[in-house]
MIMARDO-841087 format. One record per atom (N, C-alpha, C, O, CB): residue number from 1; atom name; x, y, z. Coordinates in steps of 0.001 Angstrom, whole numbers. Glycine has a CB too. Example, Ala and Ser with C-alpha at 12.3 -4.5 7.8 and 13.67 -1.06 7.14 Angstrom:
(1,'N',(13190,-5690,7800))
(1,'CA',(12300,-4500,7800))
(1,'C',(13200,-3300,7800))
(1,'O',(14236,-3319,8465))
(1,'CB',(11308,-4473,9046))
(2,'N',(12850,-2250,7080))
(2,'CA',(13670,-1060,7140))
(2,'C',(12900,30,7870))
(2,'O',(13409,1138,8039))
(2,'CB',(14084,-598,5725))
//
This chain:
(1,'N',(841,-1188,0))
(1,'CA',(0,0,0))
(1,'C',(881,1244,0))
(1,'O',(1920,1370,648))
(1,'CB',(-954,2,1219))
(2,'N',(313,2173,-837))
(2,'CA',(1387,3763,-806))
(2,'C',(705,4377,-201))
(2,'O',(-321,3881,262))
(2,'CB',(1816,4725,-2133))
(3,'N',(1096,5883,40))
(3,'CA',(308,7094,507))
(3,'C',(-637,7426,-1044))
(3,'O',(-1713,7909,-690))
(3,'CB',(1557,8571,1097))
(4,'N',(-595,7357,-2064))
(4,'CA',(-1300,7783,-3045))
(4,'C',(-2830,7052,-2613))
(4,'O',(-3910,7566,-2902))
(4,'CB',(-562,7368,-4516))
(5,'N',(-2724,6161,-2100))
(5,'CA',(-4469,5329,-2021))
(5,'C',(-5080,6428,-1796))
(5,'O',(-5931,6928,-2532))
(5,'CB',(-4969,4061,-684))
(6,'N',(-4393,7173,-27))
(6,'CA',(-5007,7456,275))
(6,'C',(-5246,8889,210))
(6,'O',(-5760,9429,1190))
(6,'CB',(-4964,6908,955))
(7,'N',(-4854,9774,-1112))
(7,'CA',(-4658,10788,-1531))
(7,'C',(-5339,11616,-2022))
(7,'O',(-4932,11790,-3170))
(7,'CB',(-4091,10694,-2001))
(8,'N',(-6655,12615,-1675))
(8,'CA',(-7622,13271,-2301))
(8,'C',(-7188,14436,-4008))
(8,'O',(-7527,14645,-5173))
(8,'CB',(-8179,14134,-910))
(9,'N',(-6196,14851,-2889))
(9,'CA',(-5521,16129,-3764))
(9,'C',(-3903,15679,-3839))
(9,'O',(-3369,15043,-2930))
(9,'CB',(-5727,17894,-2837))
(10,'N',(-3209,16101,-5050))
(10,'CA',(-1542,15974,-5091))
(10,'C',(-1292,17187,-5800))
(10,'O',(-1971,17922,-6517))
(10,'CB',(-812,14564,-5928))
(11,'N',(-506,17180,-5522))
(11,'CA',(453,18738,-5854))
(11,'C',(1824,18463,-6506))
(11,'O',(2453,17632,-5851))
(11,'CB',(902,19672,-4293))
(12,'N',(2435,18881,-7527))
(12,'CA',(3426,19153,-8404))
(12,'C',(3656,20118,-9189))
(12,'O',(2857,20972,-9575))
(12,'CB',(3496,18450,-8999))
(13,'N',(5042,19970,-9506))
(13,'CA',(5505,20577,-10670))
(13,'C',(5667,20085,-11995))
(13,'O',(5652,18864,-12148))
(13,'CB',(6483,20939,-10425))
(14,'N',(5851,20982,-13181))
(14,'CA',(6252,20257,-13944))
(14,'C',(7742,19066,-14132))
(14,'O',(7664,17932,-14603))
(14,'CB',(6125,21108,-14628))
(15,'N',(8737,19595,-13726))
(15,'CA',(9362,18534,-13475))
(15,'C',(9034,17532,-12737))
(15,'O',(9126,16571,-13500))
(15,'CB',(10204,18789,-13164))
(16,'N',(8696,17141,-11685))
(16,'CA',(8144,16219,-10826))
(16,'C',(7125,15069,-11931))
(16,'O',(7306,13860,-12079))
(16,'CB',(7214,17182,-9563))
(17,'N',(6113,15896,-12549))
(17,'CA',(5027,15719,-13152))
(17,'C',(6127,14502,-14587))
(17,'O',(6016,13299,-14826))
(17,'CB',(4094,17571,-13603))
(18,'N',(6788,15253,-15020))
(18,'CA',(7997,14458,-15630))
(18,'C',(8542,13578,-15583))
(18,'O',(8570,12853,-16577))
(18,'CB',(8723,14709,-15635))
(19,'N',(9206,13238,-14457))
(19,'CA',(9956,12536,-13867))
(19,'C',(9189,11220,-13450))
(19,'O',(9583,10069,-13634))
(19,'CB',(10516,13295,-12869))
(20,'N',(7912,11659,-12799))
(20,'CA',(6701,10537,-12466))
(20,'C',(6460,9938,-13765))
(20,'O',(6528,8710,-13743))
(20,'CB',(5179,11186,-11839))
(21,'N',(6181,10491,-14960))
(21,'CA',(5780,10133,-15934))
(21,'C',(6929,9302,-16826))
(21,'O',(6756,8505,-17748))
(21,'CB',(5218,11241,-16438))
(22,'N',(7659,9584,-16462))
(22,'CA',(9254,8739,-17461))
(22,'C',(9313,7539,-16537))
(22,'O',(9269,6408,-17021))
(22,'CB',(11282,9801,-17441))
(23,'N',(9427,7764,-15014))
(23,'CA',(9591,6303,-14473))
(23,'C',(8690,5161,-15062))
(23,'O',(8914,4022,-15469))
(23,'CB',(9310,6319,-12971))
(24,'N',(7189,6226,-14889))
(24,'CA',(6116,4802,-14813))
(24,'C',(5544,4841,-16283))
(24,'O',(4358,4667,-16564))
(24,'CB',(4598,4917,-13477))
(25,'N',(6660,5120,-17266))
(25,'CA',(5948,5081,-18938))
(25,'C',(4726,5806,-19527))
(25,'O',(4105,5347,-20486))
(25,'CB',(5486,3721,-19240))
(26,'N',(4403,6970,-18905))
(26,'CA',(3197,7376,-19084))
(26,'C',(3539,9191,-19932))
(26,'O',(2958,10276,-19904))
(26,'CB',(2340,7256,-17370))
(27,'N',(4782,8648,-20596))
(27,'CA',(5131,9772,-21554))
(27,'C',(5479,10858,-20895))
(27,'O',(5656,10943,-19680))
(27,'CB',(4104,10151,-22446))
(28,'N',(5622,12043,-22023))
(28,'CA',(5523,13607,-21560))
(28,'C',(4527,14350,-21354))
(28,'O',(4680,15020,-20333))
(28,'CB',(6017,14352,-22273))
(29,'N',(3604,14518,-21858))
(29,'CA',(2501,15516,-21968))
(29,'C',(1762,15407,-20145))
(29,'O',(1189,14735,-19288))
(29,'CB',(1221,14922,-23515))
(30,'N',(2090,16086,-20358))
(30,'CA',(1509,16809,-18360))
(30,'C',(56,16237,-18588))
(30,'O',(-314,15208,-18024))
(30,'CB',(1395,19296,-17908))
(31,'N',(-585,16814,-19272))
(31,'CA',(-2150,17014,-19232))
(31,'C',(-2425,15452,-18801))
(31,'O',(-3037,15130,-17782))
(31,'CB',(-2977,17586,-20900))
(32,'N',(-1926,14641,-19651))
(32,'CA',(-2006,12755,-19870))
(32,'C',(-1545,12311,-18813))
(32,'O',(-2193,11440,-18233))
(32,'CB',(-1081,11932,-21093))
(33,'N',(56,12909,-18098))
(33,'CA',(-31,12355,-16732))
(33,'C',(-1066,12816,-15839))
(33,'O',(-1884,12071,-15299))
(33,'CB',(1133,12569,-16081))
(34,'N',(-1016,13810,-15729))
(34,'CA',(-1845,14610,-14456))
(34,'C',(-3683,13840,-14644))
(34,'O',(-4644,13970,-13886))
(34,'CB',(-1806,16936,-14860))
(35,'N',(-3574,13137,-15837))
(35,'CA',(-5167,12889,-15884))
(35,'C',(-4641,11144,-15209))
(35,'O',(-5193,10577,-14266))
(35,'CB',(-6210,13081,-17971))
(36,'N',(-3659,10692,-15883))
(36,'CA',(-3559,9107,-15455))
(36,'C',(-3112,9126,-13542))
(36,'O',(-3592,8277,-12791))
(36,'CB',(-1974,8196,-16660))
(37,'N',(-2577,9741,-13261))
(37,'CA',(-2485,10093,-11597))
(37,'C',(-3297,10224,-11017))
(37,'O',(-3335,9842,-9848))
(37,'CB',(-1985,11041,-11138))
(38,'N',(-4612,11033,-11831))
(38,'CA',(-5772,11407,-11061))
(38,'C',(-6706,9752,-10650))
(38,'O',(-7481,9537,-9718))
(38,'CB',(-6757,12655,-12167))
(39,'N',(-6252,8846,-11723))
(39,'CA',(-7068,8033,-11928))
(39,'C',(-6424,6496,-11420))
(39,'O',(-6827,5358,-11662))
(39,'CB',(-7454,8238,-13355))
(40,'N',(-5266,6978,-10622))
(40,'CA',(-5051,5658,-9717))
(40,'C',(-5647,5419,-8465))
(40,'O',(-5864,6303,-7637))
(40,'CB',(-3771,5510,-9391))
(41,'N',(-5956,4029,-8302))
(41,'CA',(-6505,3487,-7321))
(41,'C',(-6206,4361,-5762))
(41,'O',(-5255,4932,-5228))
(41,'CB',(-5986,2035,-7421))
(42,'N',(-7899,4005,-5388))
(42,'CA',(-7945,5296,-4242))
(42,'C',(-8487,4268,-3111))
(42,'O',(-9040,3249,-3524))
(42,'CB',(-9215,6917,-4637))
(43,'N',(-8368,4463,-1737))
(43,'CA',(-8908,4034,-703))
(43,'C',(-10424,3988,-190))
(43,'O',(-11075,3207,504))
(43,'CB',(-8294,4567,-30))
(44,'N',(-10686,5218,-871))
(44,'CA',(-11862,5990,-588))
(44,'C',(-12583,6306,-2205))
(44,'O',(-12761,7477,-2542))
(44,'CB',(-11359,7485,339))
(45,'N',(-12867,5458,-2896))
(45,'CA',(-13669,5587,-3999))
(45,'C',(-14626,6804,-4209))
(45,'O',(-14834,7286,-5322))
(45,'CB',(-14373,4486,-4015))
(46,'N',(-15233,7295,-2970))
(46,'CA',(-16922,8471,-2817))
(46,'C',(-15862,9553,-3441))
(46,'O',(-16469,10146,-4332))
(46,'CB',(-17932,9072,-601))
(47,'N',(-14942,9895,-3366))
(47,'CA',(-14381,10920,-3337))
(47,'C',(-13067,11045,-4496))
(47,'O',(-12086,10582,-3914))
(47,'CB',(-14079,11032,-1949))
(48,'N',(-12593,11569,-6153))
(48,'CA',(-12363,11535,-6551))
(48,'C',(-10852,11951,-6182))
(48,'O',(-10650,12535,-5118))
(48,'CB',(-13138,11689,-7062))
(49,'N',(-9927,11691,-6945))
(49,'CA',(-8670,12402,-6747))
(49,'C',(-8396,13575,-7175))
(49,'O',(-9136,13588,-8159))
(49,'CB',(-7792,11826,-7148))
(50,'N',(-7692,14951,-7173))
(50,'CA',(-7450,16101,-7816))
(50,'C',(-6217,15936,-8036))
(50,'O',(-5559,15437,-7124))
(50,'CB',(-7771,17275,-7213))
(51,'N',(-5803,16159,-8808))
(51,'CA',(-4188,16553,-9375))
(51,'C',(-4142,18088,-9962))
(51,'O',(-4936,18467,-10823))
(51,'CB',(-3669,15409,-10814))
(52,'N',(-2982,19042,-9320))
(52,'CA',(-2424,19867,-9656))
(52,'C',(-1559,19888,-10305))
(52,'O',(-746,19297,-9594))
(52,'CB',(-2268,20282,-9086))
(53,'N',(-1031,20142,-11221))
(53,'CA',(677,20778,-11894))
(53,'C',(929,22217,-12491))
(53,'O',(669,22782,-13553))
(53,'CB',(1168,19866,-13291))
(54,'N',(1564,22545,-11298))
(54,'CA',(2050,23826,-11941))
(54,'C',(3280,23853,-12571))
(54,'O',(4184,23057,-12320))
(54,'CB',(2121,24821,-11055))
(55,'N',(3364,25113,-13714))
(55,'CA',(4368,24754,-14561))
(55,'C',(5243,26254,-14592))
(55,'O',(5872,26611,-15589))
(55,'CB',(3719,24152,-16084))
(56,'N',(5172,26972,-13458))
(56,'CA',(5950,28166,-13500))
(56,'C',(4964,29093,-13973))
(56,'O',(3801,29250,-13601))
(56,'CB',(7231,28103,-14376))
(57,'N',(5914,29929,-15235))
(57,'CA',(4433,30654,-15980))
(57,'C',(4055,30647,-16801))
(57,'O',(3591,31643,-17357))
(57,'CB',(4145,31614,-16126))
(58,'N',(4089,29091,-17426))
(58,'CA',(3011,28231,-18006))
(58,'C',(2193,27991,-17289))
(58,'O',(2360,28006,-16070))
(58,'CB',(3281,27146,-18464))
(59,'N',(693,27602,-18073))
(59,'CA',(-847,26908,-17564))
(59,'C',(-381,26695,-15997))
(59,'O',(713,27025,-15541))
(59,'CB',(-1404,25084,-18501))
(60,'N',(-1491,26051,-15256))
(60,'CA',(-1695,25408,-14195))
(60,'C',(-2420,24201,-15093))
(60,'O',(-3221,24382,-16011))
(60,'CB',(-2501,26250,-12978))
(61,'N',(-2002,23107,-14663))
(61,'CA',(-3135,21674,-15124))
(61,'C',(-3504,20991,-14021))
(61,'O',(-2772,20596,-13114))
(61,'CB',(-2474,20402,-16124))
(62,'N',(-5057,20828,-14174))
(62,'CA',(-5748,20082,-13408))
(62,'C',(-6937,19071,-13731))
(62,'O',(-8038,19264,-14246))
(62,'CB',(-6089,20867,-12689))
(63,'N',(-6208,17723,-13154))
(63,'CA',(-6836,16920,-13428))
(63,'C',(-8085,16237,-12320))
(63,'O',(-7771,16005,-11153))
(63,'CB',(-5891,16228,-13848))
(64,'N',(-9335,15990,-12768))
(64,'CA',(-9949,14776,-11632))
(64,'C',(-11085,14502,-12595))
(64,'O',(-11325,15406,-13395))
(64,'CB',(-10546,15331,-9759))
(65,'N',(-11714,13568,-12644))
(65,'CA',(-12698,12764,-13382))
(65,'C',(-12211,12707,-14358))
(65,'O',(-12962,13158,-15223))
(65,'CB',(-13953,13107,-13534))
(66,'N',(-10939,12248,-14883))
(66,'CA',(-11125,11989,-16721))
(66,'C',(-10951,13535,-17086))
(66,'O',(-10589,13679,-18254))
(66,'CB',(-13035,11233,-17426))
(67,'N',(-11048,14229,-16674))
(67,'CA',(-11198,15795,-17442))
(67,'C',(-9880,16353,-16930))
(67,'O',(-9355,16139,-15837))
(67,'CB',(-12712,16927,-16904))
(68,'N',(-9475,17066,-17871))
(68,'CA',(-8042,17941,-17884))
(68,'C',(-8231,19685,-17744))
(68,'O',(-8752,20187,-18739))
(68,'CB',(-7212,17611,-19520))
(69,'N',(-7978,20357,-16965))
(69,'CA',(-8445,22159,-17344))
(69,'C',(-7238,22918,-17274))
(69,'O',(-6380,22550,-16472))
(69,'CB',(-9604,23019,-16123))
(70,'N',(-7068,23768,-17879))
(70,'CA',(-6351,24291,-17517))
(70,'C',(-6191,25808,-17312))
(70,'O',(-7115,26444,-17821))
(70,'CB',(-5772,23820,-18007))
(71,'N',(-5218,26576,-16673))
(71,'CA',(-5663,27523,-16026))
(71,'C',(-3893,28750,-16079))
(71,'O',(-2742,28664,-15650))
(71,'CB',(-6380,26743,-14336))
(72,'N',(-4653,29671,-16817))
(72,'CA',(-3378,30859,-17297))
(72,'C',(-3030,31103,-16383))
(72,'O',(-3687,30822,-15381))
(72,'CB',(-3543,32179,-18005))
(73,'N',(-1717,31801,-16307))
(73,'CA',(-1278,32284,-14870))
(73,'C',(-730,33947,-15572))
(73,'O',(50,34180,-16495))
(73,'CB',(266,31021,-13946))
(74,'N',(-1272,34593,-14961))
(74,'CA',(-1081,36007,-15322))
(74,'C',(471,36234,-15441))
(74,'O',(1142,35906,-14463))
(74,'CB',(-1761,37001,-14209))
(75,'N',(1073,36730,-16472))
(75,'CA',(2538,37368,-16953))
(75,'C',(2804,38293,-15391))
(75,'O',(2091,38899,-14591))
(75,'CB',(2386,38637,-18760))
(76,'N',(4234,37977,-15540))
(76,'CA',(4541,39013,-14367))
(76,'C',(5799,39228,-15254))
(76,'O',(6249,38310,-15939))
(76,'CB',(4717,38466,-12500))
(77,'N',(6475,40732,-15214))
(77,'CA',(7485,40966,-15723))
(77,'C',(8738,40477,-15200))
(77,'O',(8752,40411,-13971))
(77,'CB',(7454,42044,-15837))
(78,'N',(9818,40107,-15800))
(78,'CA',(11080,39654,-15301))
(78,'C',(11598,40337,-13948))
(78,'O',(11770,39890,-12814))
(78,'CB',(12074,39873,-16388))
(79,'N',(11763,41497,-14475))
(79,'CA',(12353,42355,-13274))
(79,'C',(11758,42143,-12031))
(79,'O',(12498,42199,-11050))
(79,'CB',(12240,43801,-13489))
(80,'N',(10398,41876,-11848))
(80,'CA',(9733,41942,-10940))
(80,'C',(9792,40476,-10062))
(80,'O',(9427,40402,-8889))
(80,'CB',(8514,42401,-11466))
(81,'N',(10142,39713,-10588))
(81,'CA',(11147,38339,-10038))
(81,'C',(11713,38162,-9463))
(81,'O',(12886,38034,-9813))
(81,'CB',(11816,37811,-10385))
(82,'N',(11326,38006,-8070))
(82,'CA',(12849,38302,-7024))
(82,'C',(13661,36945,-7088))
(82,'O',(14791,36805,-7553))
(82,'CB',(12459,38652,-5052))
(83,'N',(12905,36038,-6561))
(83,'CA',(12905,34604,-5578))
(83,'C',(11983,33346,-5796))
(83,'O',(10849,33316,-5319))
(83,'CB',(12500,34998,-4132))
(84,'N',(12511,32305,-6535))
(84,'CA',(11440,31278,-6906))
(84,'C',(11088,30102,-5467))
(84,'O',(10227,29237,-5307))
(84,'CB',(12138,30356,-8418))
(85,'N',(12278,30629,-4569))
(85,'CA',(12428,29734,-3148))
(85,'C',(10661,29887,-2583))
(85,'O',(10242,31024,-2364))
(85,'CB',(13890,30654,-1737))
(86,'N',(9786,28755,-2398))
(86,'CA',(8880,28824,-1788))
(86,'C',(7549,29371,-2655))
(86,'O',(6475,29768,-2203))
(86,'CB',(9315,29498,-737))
(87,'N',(7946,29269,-3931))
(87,'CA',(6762,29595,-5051))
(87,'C',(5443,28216,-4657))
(87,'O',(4231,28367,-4506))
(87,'CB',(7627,29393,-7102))
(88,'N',(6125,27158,-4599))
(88,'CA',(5208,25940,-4838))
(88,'C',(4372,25865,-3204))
(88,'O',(3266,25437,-2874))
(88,'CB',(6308,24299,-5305))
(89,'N',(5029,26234,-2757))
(89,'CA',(4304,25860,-1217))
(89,'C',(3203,27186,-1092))
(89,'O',(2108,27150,-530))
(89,'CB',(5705,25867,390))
(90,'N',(3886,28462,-1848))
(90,'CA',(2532,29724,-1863))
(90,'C',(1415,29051,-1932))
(90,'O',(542,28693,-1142))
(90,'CB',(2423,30850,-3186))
(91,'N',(1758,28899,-3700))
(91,'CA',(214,28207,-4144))
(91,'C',(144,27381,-3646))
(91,'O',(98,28544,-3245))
(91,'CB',(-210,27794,-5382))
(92,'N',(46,26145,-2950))
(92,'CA',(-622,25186,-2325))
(92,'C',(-1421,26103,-1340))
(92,'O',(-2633,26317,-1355))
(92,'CB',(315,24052,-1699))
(93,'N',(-374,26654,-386))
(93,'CA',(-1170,27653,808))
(93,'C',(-2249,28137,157))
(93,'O',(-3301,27555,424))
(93,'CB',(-323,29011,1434))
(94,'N',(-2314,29152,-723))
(94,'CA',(-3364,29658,-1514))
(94,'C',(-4556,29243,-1731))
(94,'O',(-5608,29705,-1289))
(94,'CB',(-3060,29753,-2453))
(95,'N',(-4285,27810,-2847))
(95,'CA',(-5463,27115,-3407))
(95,'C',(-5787,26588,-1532))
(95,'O',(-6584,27301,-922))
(95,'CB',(-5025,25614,-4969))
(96,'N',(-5297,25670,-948))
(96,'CA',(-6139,25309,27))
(96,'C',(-7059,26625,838))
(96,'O',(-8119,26320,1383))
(96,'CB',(-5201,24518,981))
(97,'N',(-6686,27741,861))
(97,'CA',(-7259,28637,1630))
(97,'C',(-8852,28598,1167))
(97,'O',(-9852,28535,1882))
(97,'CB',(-6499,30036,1472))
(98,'N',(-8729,28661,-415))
(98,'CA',(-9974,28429,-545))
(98,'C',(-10750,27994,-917))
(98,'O',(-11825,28486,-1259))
(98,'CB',(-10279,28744,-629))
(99,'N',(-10077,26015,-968))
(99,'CA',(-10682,25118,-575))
(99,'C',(-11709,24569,452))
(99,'O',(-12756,23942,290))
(99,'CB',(-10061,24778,-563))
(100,'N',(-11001,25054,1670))
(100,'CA',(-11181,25487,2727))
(100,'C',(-12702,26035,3086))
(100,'O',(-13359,25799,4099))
(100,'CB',(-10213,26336,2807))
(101,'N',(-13015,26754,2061))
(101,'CA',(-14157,27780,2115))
(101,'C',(-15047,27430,1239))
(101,'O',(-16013,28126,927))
(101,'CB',(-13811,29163,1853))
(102,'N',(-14700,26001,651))
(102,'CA',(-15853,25162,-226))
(102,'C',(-15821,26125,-1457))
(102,'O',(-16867,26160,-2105))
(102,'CB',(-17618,25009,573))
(103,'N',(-14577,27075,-1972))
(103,'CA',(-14959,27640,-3690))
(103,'C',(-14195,26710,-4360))
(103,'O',(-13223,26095,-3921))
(103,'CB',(-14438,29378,-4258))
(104,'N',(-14891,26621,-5878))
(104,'CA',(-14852,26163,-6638))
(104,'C',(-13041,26461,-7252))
(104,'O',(-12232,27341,-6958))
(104,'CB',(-16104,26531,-7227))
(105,'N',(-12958,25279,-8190))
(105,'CA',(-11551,25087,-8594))
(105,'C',(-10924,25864,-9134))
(105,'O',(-9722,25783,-8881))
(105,'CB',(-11334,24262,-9239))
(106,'N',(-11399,27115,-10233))
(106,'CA',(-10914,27782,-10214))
(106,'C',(-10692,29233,-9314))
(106,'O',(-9808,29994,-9709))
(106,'CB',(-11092,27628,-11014))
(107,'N',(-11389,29560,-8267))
(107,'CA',(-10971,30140,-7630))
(107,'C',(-10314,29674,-6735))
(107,'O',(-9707,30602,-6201))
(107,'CB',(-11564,30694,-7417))
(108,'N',(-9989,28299,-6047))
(108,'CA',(-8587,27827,-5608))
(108,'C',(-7255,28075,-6657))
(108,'O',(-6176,28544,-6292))
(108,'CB',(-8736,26228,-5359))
(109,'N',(-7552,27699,-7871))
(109,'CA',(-6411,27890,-8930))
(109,'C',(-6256,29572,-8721))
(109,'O',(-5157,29804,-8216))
(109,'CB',(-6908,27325,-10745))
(110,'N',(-6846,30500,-8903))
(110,'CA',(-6788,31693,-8685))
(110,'C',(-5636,32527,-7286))
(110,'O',(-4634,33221,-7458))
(110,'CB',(-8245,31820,-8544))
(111,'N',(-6359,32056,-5864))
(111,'CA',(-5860,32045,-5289))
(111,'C',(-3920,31406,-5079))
(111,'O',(-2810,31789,-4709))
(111,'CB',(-6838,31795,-4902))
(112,'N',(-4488,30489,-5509))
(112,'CA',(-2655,30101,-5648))
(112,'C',(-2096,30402,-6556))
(112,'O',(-876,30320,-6415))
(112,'CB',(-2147,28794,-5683))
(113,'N',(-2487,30793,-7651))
(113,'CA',(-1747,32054,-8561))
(113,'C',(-1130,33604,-7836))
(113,'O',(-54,34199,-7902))
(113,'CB',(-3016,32573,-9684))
(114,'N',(-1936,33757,-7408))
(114,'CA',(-1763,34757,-6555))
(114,'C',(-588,34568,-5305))
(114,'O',(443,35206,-5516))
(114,'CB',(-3123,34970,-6044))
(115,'N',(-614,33948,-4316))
(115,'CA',(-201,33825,-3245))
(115,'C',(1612,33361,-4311))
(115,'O',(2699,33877,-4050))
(115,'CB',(-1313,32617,-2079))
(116,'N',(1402,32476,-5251))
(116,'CA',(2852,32602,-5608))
(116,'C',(3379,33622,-6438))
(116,'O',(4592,33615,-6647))
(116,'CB',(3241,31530,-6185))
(117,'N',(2817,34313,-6837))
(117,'CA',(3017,35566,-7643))
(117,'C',(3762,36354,-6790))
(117,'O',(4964,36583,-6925))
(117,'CB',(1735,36300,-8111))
(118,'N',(2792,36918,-5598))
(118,'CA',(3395,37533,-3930))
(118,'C',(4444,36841,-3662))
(118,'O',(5266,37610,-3163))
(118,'CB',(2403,37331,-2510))
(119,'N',(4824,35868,-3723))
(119,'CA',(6322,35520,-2536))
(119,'C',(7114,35475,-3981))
(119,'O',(8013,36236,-3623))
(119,'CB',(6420,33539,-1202))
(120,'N',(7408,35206,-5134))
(120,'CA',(8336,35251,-5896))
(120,'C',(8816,36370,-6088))
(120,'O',(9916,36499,-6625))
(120,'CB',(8113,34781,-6817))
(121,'N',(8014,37496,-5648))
(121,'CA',(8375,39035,-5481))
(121,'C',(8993,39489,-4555))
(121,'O',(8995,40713,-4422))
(121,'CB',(7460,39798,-5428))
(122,'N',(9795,38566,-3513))
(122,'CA',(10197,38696,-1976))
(122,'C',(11432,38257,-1999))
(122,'O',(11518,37343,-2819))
(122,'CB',(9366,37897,-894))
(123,'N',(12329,38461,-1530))
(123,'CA',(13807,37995,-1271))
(123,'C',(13457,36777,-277))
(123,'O',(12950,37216,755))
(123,'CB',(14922,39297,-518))
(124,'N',(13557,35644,-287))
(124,'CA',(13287,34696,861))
(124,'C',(11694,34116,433))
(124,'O',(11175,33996,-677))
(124,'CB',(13371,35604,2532))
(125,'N',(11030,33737,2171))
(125,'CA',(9759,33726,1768))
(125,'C',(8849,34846,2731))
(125,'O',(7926,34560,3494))
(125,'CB',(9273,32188,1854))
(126,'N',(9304,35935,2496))
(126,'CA',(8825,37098,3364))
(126,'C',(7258,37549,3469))
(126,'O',(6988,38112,2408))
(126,'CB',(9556,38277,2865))
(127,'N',(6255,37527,4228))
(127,'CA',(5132,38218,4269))
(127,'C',(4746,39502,4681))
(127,'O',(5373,39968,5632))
(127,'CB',(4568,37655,4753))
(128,'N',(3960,40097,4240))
(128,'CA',(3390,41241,4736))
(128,'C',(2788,41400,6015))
(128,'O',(2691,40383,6702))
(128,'CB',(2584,41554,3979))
(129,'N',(2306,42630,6533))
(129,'CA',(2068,42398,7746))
(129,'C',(356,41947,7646))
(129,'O',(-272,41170,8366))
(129,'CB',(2526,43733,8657))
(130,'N',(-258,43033,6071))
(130,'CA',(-1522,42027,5990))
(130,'C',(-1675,41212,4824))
(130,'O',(-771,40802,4096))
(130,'CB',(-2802,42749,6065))
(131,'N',(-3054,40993,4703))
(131,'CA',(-3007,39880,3147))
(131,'C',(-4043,40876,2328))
(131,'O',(-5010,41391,2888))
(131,'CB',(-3856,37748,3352))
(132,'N',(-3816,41025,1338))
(132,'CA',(-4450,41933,268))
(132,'C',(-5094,41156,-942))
(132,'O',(-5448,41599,-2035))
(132,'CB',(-3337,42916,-313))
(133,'N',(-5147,39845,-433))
(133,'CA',(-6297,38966,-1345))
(133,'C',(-7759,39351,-1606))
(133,'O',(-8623,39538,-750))
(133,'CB',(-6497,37657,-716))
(134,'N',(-7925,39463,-3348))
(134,'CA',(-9105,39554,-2962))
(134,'C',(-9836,38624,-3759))
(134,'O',(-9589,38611,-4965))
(134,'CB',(-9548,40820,-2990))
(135,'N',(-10638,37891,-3326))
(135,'CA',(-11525,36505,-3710))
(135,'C',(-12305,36598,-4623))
(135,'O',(-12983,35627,-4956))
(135,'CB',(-12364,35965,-2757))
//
């Protein structure tokens, strides 16, 4: 038995997303892994799997039922690039926040667009004193 049985949601990158996919023969194309991941054996059947892959600032892909979406991530200019340290853990923070709050997938995708947008703009993984999200 792995931890994947028992796995609602997974989170990656594109490399990761890669790397999974070359071990276990399931090619390159993100969209095809992220849909065949979604669709391994689960513990808990009632409840589908989600797969994330973010790809920097390429798409976001997300997979669960057989269906693939995907999701732009707004241009940010170079300069404005501080720090990629702690990009992936933003967005997770992000999307779960408002998971959390029962919204729908793309405003989790939204949210964690956001929240990594904010810390790649930071030397480190620095926060503000407030949060200027707006939902």
């Amino acid at each position: 038995s792995t931890a994947m049985e028992y796995a609602d949601y997974l989170f990656g990158n594109e490399s990761e997303a890669a790397a999974y996919g070359k071990k276990n023969g399931l090619g390159e194309d993100i969209k095809e892994i992220a849909k065949a991941v979604a669709a391994l054996p689960k513990k808990d059947p009632s409840r589908p799997r989600t797969v994330v892959f973010t790809q920097g600032s390429q798409s976001t892909v997300v997979a669960c039922n057989g269906e693939v979406t995907e999701y732009a991530v707004d241009p940010l200019a170079k300069e404005l690039l501080v720090d990629t340290n702690g990009a992936g853990d933003a967005f997770v923070g992000g999307f779960l926040s408002q998971l959390i709050e029962g919204k729908s997938m793309e405003e989790c995708v939204k949210a964690g667009h956001w929240a990594a947008r904010y810390i790649i703009q930071q030397s480190g993984t620095q926060l503000g004193k407030t949060c200027d999200y707006q939902a």
